[in-house]
C-alpha positions in Angstrom: -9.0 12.7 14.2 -8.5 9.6 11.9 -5.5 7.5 11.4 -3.6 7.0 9.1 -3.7 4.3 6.8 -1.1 3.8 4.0 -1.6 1.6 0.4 1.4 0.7 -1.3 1.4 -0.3 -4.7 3.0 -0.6 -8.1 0.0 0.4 -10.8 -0.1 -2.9 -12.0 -4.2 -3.9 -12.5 -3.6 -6.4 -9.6 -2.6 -3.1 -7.6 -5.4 -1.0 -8.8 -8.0 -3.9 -8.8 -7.2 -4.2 -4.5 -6.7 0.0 -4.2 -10.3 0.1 -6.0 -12.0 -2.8 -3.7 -9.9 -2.8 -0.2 -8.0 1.1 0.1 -11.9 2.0 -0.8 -13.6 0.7 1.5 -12.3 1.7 4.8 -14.0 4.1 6.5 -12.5 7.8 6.2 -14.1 8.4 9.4 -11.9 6.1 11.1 -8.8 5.8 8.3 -7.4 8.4 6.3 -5.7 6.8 3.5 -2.4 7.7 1.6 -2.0 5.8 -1.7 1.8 5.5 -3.0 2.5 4.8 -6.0 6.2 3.0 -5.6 6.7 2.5 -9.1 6.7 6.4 -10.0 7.9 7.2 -6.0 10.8 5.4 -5.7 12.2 7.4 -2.6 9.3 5.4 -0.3 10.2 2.3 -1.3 12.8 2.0 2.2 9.7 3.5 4.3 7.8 0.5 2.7 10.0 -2.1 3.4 10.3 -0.5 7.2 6.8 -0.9 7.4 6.8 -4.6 6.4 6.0 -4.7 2.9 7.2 -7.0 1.4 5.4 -6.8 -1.7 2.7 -4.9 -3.6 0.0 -4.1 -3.1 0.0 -4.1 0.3 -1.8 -1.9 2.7 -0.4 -0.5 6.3 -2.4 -0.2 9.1 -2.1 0.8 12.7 1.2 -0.4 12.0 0.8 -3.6 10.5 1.3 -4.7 6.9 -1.0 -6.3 5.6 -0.6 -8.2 2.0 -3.2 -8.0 -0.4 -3.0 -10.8 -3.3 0.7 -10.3 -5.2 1.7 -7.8 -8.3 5.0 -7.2 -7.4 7.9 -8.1 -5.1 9.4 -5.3 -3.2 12.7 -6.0 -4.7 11.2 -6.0 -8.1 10.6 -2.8 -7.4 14.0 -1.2 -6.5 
């Protein structure tokens, strides 16, 4: 069974640039990845934050969040 992989973002083309390139290439065999759109899904945004993000997009793993480049601040996002 895979785990669970999660990739926050915001939409912007910095977030779709890294879902396309990074959320893509893990292996689905290993990873099964969620991709949350925080900008239209506002209600994740304190599961994100738990999680560690602290900015988009960002992408949690084995529970550690890791930060890829910058679109958007968490808070920017409340």
């Amino acid at each position: 069974m895979a785990a669970k992989a999660i990739f926050y973002h915001a939409g912007c083309p910095v977030c779709v640039s890294a879902e396309q390139t990074v959320a893509n290439a893990i292996d689905p065999s290993k990873y099964e990845v969620e991709s949350v759109h925080l900008g239209t899904d506002k209600s994740r945004i304190a599961e994100a934050e738990a999680a560690g993000v602290k900015s988009v997009p960002a992408l949690v793993i084995d529970g550690a969040a890791f930060h890829i480049n910058f679109g958007a601040g968490i808070a920017d996002l409340k």
